[in-house]
C-alpha positions in Angstrom: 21.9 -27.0 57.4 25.0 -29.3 58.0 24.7 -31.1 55.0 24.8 -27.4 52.6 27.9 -26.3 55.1 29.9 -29.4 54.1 28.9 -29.4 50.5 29.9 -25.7 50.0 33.0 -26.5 52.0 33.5 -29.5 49.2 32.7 -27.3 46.2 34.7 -24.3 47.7 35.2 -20.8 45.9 34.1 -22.5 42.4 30.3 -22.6 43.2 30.8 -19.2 43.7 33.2 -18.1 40.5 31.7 -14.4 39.2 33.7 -15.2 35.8 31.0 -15.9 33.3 28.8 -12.4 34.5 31.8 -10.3 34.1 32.8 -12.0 30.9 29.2 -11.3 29.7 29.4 -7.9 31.4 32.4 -7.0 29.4 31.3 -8.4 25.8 28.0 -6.4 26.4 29.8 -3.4 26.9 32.1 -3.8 23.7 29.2 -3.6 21.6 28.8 -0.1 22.6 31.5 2.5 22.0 31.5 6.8 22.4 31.8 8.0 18.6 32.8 11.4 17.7 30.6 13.0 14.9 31.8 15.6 12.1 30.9 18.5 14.2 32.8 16.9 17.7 29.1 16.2 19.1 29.9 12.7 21.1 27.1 9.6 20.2 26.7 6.6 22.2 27.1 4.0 19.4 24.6 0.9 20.2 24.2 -1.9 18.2 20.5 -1.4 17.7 17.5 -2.9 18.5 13.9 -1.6 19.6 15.0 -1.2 23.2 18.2 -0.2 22.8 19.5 3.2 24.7 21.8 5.4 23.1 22.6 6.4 19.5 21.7 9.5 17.6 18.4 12.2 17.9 16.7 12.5 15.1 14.4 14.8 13.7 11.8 14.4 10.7 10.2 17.1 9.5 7.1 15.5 7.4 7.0 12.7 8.9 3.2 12.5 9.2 3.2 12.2 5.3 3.2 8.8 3.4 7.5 8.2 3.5 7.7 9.8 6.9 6.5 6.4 9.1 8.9 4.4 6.8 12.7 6.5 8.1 10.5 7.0 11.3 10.2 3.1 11.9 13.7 2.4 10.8 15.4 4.9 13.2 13.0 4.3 16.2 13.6 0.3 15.9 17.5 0.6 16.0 17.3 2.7 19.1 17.6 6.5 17.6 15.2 9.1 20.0 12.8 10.3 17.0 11.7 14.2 17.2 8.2 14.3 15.0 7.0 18.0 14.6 3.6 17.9 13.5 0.6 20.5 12.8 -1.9 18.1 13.6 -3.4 15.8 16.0 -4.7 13.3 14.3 -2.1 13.0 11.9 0.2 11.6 14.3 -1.3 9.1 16.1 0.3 5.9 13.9 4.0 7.0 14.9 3.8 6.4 18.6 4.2 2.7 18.4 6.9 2.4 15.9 9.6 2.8 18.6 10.0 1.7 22.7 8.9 4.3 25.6 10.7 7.4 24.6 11.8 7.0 21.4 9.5 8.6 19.4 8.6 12.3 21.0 6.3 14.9 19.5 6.7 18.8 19.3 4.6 20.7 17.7 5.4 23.5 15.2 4.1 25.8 12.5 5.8 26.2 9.5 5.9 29.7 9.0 7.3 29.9 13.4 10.8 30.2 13.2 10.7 29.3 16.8 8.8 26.0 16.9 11.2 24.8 13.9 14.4 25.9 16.2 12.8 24.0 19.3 12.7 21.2 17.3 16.3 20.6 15.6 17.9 22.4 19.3 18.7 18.9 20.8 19.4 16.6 17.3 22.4 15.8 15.5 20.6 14.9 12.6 17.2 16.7 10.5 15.5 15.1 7.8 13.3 16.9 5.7 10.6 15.3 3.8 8.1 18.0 3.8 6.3 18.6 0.5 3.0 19.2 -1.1 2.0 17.8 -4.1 -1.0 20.4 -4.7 -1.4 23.6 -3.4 -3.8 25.0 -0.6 -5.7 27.9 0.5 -3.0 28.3 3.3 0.0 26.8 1.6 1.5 27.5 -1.9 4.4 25.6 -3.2 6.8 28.4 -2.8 5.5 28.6 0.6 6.4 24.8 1.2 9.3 23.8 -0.9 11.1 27.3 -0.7 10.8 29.5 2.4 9.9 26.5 4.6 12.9 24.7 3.6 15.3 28.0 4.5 13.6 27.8 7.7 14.8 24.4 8.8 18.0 24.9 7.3 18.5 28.0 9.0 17.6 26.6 12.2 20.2 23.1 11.2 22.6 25.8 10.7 22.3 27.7 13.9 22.5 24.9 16.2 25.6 23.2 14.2 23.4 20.1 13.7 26.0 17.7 12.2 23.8 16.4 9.4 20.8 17.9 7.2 19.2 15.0 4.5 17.0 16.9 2.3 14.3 14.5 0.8 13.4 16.2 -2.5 11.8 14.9 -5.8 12.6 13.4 -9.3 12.8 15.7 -12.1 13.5 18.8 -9.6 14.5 21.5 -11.2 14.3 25.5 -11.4 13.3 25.9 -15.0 11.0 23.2 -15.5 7.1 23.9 -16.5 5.8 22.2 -13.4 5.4 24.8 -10.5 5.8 21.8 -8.4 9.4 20.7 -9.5 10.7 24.3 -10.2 9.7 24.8 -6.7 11.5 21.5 -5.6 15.2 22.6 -7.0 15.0 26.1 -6.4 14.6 24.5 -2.2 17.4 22.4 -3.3 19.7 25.2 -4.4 18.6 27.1 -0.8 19.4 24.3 1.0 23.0 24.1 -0.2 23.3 27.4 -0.2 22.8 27.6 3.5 24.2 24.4 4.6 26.6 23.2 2.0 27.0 19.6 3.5 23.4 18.7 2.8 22.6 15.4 1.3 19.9 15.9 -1.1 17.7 12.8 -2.0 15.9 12.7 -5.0 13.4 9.4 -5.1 11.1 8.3 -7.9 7.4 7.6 -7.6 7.0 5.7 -4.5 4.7 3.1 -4.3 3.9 1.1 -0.7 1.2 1.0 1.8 -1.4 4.2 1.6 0.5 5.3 -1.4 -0.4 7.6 -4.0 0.5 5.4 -7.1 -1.0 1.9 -6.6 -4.0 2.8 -4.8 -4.7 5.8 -6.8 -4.9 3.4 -9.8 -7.0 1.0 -8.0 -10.0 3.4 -6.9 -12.5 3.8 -8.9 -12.2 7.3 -8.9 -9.5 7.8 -10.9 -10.9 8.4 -13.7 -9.9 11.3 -15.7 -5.9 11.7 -18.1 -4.8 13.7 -20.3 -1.8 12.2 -21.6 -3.2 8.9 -22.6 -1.0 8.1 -19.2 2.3 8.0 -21.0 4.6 9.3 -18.9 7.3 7.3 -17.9 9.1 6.8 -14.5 11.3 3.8 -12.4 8.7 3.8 -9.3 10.3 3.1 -5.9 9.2 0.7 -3.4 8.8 2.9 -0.2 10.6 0.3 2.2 13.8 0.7 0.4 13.7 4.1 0.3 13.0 4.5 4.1 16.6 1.8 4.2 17.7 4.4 2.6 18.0 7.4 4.3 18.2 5.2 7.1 21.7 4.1 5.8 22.9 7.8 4.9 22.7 8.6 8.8 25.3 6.2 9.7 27.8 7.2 6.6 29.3 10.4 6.8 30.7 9.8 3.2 27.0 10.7 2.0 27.0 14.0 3.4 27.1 16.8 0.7 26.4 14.0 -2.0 22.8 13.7 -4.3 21.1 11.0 -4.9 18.7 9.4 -7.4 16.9 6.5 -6.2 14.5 4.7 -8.5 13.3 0.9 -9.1 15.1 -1.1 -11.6 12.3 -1.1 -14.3 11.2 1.7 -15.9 6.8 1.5 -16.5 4.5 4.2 -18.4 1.2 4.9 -16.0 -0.8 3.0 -18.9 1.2 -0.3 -17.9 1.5 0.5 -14.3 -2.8 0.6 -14.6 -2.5 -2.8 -16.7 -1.0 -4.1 -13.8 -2.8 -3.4 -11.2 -6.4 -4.0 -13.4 -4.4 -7.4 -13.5 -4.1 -8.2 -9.5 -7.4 -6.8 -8.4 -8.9 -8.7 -11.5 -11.1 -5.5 -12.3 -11.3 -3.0 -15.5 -10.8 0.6 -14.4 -11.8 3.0 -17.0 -9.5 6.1 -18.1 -11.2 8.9 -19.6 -8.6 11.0 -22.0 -9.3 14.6 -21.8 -7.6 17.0 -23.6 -5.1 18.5 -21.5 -6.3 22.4 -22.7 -9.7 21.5 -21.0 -8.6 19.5 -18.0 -6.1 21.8 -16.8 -8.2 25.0 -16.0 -11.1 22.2 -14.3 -8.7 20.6 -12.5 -7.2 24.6 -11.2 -10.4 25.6 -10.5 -11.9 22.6 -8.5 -8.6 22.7 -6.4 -9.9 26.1 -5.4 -13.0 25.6 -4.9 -13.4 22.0 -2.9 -11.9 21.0 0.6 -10.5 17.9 -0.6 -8.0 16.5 -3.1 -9.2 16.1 -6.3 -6.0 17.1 -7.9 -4.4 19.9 -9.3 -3.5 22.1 -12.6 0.0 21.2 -11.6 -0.5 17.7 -11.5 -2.1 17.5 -14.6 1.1 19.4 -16.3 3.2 16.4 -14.8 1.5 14.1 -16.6 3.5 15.3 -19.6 7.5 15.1 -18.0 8.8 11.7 -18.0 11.3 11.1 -15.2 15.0 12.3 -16.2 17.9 10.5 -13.6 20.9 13.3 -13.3 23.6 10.5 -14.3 26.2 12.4 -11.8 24.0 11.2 -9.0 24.4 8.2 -6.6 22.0 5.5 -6.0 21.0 2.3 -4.2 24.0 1.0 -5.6 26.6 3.2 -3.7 24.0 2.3 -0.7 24.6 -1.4 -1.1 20.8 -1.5 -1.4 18.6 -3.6 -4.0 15.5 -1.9 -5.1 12.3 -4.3 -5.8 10.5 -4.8 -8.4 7.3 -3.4 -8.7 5.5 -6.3 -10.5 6.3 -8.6 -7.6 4.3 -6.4 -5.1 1.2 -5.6 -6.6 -0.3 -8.8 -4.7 0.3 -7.8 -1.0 -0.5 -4.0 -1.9 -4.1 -4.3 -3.7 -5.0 -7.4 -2.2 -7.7 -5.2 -0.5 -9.1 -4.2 -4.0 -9.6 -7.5 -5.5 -12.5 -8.5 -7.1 -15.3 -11.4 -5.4 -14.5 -13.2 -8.6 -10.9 -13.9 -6.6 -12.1 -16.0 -4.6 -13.2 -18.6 -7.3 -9.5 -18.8 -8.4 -6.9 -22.0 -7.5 -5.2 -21.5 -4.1 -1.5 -19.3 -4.2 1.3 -21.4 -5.0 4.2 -22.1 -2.7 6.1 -19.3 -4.4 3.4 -17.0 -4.1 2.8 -17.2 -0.5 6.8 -17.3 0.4 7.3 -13.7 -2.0 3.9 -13.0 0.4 6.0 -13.2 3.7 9.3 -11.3 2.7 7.4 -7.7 2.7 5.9 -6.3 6.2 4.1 -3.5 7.4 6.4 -1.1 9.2 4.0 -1.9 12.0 3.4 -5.7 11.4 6.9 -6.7 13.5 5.9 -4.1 16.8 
């Protein structure tokens, strides 16, 4: 005990100096800062991270679907408190664990309750709306969707001065065209800004990723039936950069009442999209030709009468628009983003497709398993 009195009485007050904690104390707390949003609402600016505490509330509407999990990861992971809506269950289940304890909360909501829809915006300073439906149901018709839904939530971003409203829409939307589904799709656009005039409307291509319905659709042996020899034409989107995205449009103010188009950098008709991906999973899927007068009423009719997907008459009708980009429009490029290439992902999307007759082929090069490692699951990092 003598011997630690008279060395602390040697070392004095600088054993003791509290200077590097408050130095780190201080630096820690520079990296956060109070920010005042367009609408005066105060945000706790953090500089992201899973487990970070502060920043904005967010809420998706659709974010169940396919591109819903992709804005949902990249909000959750920089610290954002996520608001899902959701009609069911099940159908949520995947979106728990793409953000810490707390950041990801459910409420559910009915799209035809005003009510549930204003419970879920009340407490967000941002909405994003990706709800859609590319074939129509016995309970929901695409007016029903794309039209009075959307003046629903808008009404409800509206009443609750929610700073900013990002309206995920679709290519080729537009009142007059002869697809139900994108006539549908700009007349919601022109509701949206009629309402809220400061919404940022987003217009992505065909989006291919992980449980997508381009890639996969191609690869299943079920697809089996065109009618336009699978000629249209379209720049398909890779669904990580489109999640980066609207990701990126939260935190700039300067999108707000902008559109934008964002599309890949190649543009592909179906037939070479299907040469591609006969190509990775080293099988020959067939595609019947029908003529479209005949496959159109089979294709209305059997959406009626079955419980499952099989398509639509609608869907069959798009198979005759080729994607048209509004050249007014903004994309990646004002976002500082790089689209990918579709012909360099095929691999790490269809691998699960592939043929037994893969396994007789030389090992992946060096290249081949690097390009493997760049692309992740939005759950592979958790």
């Amino acid at each position: 005990m003598q011997k630690c009195r008279a060395a602390n009485s040697i070392l004095g007050s600088r054993a003791f100096v509290p200077a590097p904690r408050v130095q780190s104390q201080l630096q820690r707390r520079s990296l956060q800062d109070v920010a005042i949003t367009r609408t005066g609402k105060p945000i706790l600016k953090v500089p992201g991270g899973r487990s970070s505490l502060g920043g904005h509330t967010a809420t998706v509407f659709g974010a169940t679907g396919f591109l819903g999990r992709y804005i949902v990861h990249r909000l959750a992971s920089q610290g954002c408190t996520v608001v899902v809506p959701y009609r069911e269950e099940m159908a949520k289940r995947h979106l728990k664990p793409t953000g810490d304890l707390g950041r990801v909360n459910f409420m559910e909501y009915d799209l035809r309750n005003t009510q549930s829809i204003e419970e879920s915006v009340r407490h967000s300073d941002v909405v994003y709306n990706l709800v859609g439906r590319q074939y129509p149901t016995k309970n929901f018709s695409y007016t029903d969707v794309h039209v009075d839904g959307i003046e629903r939530i808008v009404e409800a971003t509206a009443k609750y001065d929610i700073d900013r409203y990002i309206h995920v829409s679709s290519y080729n939307a537009d009142k007059n065209s002869p697809s139900e589904y994108f006539a549908t799709k700009g007349w919601g656009e022109e509701v949206a800004r009629s309402i809220y005039p400061e919404t940022t409307i987003v217009r992505p291509a065909p989006v291919f990723g992980f449980e997508d319905n381009l890639l996969h659709k191609l690869a299943r042996v079920t697809s089996l039936f065109t009618a336009n020899h699978m000629q249209e034409r379209f720049w398909p989107v890779h669904a990580i950069d489109v999640g980066t995205a609207l990701e990126h449009m939260l935190h700039d103010d300067s999108t707000a009442g902008q559109t934008f188009e964002l599309y890949g950098p190649k543009n592909y008709s179906m037939a070479e999209i299907a040469e591609l991906v006969d190509r990775e999973i080293i099988k020959r899927r067939r595609h019947i030709n029908v003529p479209k007068t005949l496959l159109k009423p089979f294709a209305y009719y059997m959406n009626k009468l079955l419980w499952w997907n099989v398509g639509s008459a609608d869907e069959i009708e798009r198979e005759f628009i080729d994607q048209k980009i509004d050249p007014t429009a903004k994309t990646f490029k004002d976002l500082g983003i790089e689209p990918a290439e579709l012909e360099n992902l095929t691999f790490h999307y269809l691998k699960g497709y592939r043929s037994a007759s893969y396994y007789d082929l030389p090992p992946a090069t060096e290249q081949e398993r690097a390009e493997e490692k760049k692309y992740l699951h939005v759950l592979d990092t958790q």
